[in-house]
N, C-alpha and C positions, 0 to 999 in steps of 0.2 A: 451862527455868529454869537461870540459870547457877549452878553450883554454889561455897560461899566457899573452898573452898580454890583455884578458879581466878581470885580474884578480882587478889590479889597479882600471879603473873605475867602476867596482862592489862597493869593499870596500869605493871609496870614496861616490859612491850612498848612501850605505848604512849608511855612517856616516850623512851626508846631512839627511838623511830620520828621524834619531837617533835624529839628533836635532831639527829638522825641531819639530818630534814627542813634547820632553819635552820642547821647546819654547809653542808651543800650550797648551799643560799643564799648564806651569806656566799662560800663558797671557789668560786662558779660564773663569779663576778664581780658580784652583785647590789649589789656595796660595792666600787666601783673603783678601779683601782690609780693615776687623777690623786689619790684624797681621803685615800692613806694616808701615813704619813707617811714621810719618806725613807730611816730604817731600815729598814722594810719593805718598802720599793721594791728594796731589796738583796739577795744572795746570801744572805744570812741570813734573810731574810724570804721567800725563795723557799723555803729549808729548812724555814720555820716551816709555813709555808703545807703542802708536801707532808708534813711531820711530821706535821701536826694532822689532815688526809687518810690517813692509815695509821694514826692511832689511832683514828680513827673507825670506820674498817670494820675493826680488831682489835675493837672493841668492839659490833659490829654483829656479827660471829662467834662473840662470848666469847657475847654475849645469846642468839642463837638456839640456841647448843652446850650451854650450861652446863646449861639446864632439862633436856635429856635429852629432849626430843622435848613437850615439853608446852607448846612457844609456841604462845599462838593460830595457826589454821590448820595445824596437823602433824597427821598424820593419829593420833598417839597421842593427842595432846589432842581431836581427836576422836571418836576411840572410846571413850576415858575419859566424855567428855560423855552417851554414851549408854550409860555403865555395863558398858561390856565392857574386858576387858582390854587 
């Protein structure tokens, strides 16, 4: 049974994971560079692109670090689940 205080960092994993997901999407090329518009066909848009790619996995680092080992699947959040230290 999962316990409510795990319930919180589950959801926010899973949102993290959510975007994490359709940021990759967009920036894989799944949204191509004939249909953007010519600002970001540019040198700017090339910054933007790898900009928004290094805030992604800062924020994909800050997520799994900040808990302190209790993101689903860490081996402390699963020993917590089974009530050991």
């Amino acid at each position: 049974m999962l316990r409510t205080d795990a319930v919180l960092p589950l959801v926010l994993f899973t949102l993290l994971t959510l975007m994490l997901g359709l940021h990759g999407l967009s920036a894989s090329g799944h949204f191509p560079r004939e249909h953007r518009t010519a600002a970001l066909r540019s040198l700017l848009g090339v910054v933007i692109l790898h900009g928004t790619i290094l805030m992604a996995l800062t924020a994909l680092i800050a997520g799994l670090w900040v808990p302190g080992g209790s993101s689903p699947g860490t081996r402390r959040s699963s020993l917590a689940a089974l009530g050991r230290p």
